[in-house]
MDAnalysis code that builds the backbone (N, CA, C; Angstrom):
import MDAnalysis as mda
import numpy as np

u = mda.Universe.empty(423, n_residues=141, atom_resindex=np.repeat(np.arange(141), 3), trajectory=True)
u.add_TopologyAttr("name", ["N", "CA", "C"] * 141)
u.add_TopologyAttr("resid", np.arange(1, 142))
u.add_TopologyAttr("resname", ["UNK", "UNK", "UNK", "UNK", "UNK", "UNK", "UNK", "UNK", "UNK", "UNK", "UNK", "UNK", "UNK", "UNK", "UNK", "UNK", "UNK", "UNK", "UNK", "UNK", "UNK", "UNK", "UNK", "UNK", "UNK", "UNK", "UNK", "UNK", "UNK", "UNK", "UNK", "UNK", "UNK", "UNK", "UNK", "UNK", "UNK", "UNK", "UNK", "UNK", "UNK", "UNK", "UNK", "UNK", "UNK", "UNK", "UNK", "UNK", "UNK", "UNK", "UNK", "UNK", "UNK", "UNK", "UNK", "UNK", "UNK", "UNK", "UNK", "UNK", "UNK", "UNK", "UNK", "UNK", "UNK", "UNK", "UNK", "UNK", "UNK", "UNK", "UNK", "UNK", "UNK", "UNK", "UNK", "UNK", "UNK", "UNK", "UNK", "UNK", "UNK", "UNK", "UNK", "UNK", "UNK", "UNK", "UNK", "UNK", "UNK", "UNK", "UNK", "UNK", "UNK", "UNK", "UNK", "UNK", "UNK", "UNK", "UNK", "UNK", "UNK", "UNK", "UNK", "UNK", "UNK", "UNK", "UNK", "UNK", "UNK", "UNK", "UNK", "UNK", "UNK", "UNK", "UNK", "UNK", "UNK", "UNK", "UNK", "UNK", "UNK", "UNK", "UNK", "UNK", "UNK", "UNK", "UNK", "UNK", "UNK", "UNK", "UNK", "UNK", "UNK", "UNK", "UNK", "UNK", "UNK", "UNK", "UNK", "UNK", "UNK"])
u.atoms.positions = np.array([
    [41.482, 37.151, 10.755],
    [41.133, 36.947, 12.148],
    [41.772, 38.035, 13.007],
    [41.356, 38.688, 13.778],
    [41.674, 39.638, 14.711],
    [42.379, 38.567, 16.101],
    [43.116, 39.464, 16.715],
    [43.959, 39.034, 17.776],
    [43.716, 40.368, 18.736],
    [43.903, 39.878, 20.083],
    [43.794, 40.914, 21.219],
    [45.052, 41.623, 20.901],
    [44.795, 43.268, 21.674],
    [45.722, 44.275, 21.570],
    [46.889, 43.531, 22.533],
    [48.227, 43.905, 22.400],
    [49.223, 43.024, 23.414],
    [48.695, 41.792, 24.026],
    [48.169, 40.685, 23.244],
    [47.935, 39.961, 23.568],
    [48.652, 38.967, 24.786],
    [49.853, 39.115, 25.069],
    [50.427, 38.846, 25.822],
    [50.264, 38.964, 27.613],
    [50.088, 40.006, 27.355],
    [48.949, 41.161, 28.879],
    [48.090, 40.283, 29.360],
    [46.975, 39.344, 28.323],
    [46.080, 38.752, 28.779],
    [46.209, 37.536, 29.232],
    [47.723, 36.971, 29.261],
    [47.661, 35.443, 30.103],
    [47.342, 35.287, 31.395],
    [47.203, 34.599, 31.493],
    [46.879, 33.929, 33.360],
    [45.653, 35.124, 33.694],
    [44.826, 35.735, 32.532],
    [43.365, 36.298, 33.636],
    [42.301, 35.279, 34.458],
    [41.751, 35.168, 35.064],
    [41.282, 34.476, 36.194],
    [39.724, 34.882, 35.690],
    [39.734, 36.330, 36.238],
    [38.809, 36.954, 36.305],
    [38.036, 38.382, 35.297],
    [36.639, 38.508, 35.117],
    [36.369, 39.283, 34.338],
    [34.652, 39.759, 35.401],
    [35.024, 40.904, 35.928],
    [33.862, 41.472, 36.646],
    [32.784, 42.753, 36.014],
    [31.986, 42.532, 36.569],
    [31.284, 43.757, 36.135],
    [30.149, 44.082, 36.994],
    [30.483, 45.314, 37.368],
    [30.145, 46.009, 38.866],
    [28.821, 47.172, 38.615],
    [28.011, 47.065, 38.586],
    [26.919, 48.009, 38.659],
    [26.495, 48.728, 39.385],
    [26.669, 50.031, 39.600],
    [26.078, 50.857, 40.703],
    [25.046, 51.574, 40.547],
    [24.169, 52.125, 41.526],
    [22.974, 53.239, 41.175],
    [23.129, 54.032, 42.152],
    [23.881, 55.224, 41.699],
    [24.227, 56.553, 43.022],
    [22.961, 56.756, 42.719],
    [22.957, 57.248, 44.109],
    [21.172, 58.402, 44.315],
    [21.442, 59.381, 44.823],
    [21.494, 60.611, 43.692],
    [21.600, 62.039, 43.387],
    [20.743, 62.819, 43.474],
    [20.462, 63.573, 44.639],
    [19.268, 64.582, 44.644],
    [17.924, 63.389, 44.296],
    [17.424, 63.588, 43.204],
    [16.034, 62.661, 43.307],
    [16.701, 61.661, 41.753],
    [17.525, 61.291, 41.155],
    [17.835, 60.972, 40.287],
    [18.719, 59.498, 40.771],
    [18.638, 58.696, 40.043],
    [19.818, 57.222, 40.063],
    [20.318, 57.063, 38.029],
    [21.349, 57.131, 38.850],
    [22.013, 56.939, 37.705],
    [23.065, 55.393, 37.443],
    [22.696, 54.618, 36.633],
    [23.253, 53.802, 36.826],
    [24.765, 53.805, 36.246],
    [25.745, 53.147, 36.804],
    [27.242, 53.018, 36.700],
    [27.805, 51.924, 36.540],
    [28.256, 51.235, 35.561],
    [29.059, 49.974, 34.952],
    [30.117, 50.589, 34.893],
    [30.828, 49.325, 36.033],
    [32.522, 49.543, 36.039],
    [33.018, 47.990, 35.372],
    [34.224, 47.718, 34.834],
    [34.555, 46.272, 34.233],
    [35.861, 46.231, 35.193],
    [36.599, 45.183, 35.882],
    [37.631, 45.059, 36.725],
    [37.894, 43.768, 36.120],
    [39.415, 43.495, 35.276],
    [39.834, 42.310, 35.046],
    [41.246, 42.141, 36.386],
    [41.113, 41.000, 36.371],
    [42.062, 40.253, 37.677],
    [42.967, 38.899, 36.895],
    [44.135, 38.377, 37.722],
    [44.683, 37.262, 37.718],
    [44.265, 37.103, 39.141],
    [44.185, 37.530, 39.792],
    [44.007, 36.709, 41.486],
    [42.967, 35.988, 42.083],
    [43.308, 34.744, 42.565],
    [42.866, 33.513, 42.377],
    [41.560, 33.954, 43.910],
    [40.184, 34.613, 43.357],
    [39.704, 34.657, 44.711],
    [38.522, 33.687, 44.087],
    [37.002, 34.032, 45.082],
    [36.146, 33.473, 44.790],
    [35.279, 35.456, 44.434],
    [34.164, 35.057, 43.656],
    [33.753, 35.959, 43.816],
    [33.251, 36.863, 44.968],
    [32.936, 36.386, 45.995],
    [32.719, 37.346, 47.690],
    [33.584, 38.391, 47.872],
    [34.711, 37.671, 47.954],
    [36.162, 38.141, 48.036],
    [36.349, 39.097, 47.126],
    [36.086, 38.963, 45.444],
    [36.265, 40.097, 44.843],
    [35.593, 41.375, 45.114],
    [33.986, 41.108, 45.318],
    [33.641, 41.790, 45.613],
    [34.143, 42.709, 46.829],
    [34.497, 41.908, 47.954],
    [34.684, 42.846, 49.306],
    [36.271, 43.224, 48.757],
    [36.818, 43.288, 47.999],
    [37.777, 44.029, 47.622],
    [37.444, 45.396, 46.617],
    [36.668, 45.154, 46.058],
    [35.705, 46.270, 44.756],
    [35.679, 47.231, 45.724],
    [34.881, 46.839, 46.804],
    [33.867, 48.412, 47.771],
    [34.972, 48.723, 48.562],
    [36.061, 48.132, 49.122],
    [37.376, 48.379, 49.705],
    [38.033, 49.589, 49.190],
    [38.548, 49.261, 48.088],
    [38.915, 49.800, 46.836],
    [38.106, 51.237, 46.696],
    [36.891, 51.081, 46.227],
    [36.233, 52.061, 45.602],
    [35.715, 53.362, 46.870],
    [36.044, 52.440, 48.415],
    [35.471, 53.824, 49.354],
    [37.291, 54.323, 49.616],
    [38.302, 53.621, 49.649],
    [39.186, 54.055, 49.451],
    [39.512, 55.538, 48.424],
    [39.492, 55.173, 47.390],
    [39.370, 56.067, 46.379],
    [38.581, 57.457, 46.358],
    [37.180, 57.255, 46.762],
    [36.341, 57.960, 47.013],
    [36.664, 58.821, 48.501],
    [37.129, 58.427, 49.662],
    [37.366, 59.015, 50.801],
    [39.174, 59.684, 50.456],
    [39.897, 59.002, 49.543],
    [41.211, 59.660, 49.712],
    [41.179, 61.205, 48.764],
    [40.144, 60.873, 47.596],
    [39.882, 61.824, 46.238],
    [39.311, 62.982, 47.336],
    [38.177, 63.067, 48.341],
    [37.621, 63.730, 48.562],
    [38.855, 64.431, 50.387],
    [39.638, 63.653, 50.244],
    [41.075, 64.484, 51.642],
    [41.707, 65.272, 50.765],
    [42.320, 64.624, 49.661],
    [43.296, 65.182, 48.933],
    [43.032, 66.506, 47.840],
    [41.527, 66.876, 47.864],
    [41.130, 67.956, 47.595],
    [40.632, 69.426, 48.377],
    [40.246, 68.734, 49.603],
    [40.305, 69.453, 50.631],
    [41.720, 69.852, 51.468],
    [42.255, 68.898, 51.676],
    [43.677, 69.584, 52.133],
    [44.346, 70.091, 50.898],
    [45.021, 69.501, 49.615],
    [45.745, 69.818, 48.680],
    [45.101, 70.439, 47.252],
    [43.694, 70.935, 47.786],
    [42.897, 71.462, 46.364],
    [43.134, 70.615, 45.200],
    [43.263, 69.395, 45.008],
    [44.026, 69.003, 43.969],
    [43.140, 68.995, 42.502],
    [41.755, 69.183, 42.864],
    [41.014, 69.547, 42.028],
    [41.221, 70.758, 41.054],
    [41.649, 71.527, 41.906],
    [41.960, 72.958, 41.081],
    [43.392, 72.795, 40.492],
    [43.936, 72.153, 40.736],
    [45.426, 72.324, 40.380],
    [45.454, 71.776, 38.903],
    [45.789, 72.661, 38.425],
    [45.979, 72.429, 36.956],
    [47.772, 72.486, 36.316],
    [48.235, 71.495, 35.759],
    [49.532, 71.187, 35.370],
    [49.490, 70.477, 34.178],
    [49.553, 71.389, 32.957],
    [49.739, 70.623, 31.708],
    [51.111, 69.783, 31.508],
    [51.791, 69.847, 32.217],
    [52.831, 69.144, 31.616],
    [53.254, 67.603, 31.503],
    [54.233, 67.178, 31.258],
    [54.467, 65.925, 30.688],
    [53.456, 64.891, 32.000],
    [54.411, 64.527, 32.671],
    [54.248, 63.737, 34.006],
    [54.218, 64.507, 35.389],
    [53.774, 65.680, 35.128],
    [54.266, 66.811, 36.734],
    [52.449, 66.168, 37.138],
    [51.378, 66.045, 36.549],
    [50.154, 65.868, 37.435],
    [49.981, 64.457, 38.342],
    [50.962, 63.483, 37.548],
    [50.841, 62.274, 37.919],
    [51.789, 61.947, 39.414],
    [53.299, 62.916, 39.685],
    [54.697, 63.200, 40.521],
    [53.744, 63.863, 41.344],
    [52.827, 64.392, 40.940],
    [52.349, 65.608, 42.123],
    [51.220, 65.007, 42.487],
    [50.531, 64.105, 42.354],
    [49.809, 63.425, 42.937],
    [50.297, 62.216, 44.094],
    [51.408, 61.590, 43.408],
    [51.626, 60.743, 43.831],
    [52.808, 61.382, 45.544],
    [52.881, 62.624, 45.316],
    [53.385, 63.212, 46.210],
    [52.161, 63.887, 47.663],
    [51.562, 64.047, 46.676],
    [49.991, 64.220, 47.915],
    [49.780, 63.322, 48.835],
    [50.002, 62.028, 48.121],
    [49.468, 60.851, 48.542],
    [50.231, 60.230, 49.998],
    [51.891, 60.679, 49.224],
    [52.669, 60.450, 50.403],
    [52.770, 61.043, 51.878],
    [52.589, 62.352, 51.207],
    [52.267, 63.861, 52.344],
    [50.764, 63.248, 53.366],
    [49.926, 62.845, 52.772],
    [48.704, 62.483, 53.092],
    [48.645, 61.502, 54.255],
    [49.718, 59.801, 53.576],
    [50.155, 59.142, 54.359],
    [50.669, 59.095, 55.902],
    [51.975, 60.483, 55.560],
    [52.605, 60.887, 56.655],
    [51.943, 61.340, 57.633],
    [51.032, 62.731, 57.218],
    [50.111, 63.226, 58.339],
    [49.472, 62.392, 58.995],
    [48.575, 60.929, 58.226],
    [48.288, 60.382, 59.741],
    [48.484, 59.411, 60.302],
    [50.055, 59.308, 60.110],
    [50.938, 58.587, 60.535],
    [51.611, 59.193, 62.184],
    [51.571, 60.702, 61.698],
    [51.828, 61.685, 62.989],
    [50.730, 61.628, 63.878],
    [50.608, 61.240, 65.139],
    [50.113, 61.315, 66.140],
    [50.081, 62.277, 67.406],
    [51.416, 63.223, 67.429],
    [51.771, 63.581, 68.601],
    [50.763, 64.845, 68.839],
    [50.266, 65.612, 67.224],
    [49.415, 66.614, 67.177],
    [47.916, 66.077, 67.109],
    [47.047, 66.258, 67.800],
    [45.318, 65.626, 67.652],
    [44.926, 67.158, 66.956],
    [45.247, 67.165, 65.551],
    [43.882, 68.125, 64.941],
    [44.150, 67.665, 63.606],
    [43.156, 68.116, 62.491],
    [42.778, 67.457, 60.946],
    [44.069, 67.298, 60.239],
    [44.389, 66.315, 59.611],
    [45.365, 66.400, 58.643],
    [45.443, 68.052, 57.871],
    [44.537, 68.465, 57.662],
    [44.531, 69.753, 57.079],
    [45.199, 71.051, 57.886],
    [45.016, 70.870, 59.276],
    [46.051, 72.059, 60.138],
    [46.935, 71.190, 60.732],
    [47.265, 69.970, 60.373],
    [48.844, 69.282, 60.109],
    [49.537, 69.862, 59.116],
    [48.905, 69.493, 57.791],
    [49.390, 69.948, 56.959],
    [50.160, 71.954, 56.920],
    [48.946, 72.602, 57.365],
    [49.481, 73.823, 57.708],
    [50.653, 74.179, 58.387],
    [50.679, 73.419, 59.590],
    [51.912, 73.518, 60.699],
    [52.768, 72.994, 60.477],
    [53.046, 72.230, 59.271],
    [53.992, 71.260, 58.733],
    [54.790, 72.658, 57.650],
    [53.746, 73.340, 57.045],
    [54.199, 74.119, 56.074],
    [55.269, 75.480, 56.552],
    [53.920, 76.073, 57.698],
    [54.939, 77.130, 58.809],
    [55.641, 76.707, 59.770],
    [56.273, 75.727, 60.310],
    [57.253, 75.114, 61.323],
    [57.837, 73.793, 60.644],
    [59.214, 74.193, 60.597],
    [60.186, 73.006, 60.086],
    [60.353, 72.234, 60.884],
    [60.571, 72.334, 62.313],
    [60.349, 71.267, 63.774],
    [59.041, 70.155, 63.418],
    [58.113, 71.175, 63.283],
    [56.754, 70.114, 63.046],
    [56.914, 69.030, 61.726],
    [57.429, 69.749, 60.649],
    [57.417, 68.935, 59.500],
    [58.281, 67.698, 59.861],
    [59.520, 67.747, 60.231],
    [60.437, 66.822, 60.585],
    [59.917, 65.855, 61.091],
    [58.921, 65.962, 61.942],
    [58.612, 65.073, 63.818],
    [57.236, 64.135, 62.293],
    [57.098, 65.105, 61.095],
    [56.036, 64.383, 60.555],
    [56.871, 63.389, 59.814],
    [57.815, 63.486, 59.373],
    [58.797, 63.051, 58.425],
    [59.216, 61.213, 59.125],
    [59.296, 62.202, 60.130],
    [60.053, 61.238, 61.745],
    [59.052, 59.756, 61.829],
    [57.638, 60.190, 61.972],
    [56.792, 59.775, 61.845],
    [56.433, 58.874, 61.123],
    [56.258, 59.446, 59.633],
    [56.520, 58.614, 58.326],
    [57.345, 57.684, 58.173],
    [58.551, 58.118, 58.319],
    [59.866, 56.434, 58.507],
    [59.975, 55.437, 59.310],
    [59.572, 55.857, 60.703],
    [59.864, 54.859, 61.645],
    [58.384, 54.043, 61.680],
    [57.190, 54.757, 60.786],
    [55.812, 53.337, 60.625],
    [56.142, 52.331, 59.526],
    [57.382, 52.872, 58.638],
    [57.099, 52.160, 57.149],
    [58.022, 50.919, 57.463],
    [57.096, 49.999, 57.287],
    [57.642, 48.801, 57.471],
    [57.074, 47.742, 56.089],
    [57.923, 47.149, 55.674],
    [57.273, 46.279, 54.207],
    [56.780, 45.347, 54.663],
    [57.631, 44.740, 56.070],
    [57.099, 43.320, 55.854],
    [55.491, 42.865, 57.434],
    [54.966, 43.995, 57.292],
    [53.464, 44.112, 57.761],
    [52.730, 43.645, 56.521],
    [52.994, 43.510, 55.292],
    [52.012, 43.950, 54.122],
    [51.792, 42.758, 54.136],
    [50.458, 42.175, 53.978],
    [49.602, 40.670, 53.416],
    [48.963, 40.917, 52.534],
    [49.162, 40.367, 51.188],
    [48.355, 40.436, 50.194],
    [46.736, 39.769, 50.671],
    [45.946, 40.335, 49.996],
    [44.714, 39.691, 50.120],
    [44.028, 38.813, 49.562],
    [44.697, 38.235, 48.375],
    [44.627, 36.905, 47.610],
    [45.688, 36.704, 47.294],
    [46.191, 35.270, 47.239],
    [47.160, 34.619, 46.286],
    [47.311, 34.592, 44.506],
])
């Protein structure tokens, strides 16, 4: 008899989704099966309006973080430096529009952040005094 891989991993799942998309590409649809397993106790609506949450998230941060930080091109074979350096984009990303005092793109934030240490700071400044933990509400129990 076969047993699940770390079977352990799989207690308390709730949920087992499966998400179908059809991008429309030039004149082409291509269809897209995604699988999303959960413990969180929603109804399906809810999962769903968390899926497209999620997925324009992803899709709108993938498409900043390549335009300001090329991150597409950036190539880093090494151990964990692609995963530190992402997760450092992300933060940088955060901060910029967290900064308010400048009105132009995160992208000539980012610039003026790079050539003026005053500016970077006031972004820094920025960054600490929004981060607050206890704003955060989970969205299911």
């Amino acid at each position: 008899m076969q047993t699940l891989h770390n079977q352990d991993n799989w207690v308390g799942l709730k949920w087992f989704v499966m998400v179908v998309r059809l991008p429309h590409l030039w004149n082409q649809t291509t269809p897209e099966v995604q699988f999303y397993l959960t413990r969180l106790n929603c109804d399906a609506h809810k999962l769903g309006q968390l899926i497209r949450l999620h997925s324009g998230v992803e899709n709108g941060l993938h498409w900043t973080l390549d335009v300001i930080f090329f991150e597409d091109a950036c190539r880093l074979p090494t151990a964990h430096a692609p995963q530190n350096l992402a997760l450092l984009w992300r933060i940088a990303l955060n901060a910029l529009n967290l900064e308010q005092s400048l009105k132009r793109s995160n992208g000539q934030k980012a610039n003026r952040a790079a050539m003026d240490n005053n500016y970077m700071l006031t972004v820094f400044t920025a960054f600490l005094s929004q981060h607050d933990d206890e704003t955060f509400q989970p969205a299911c129990q």
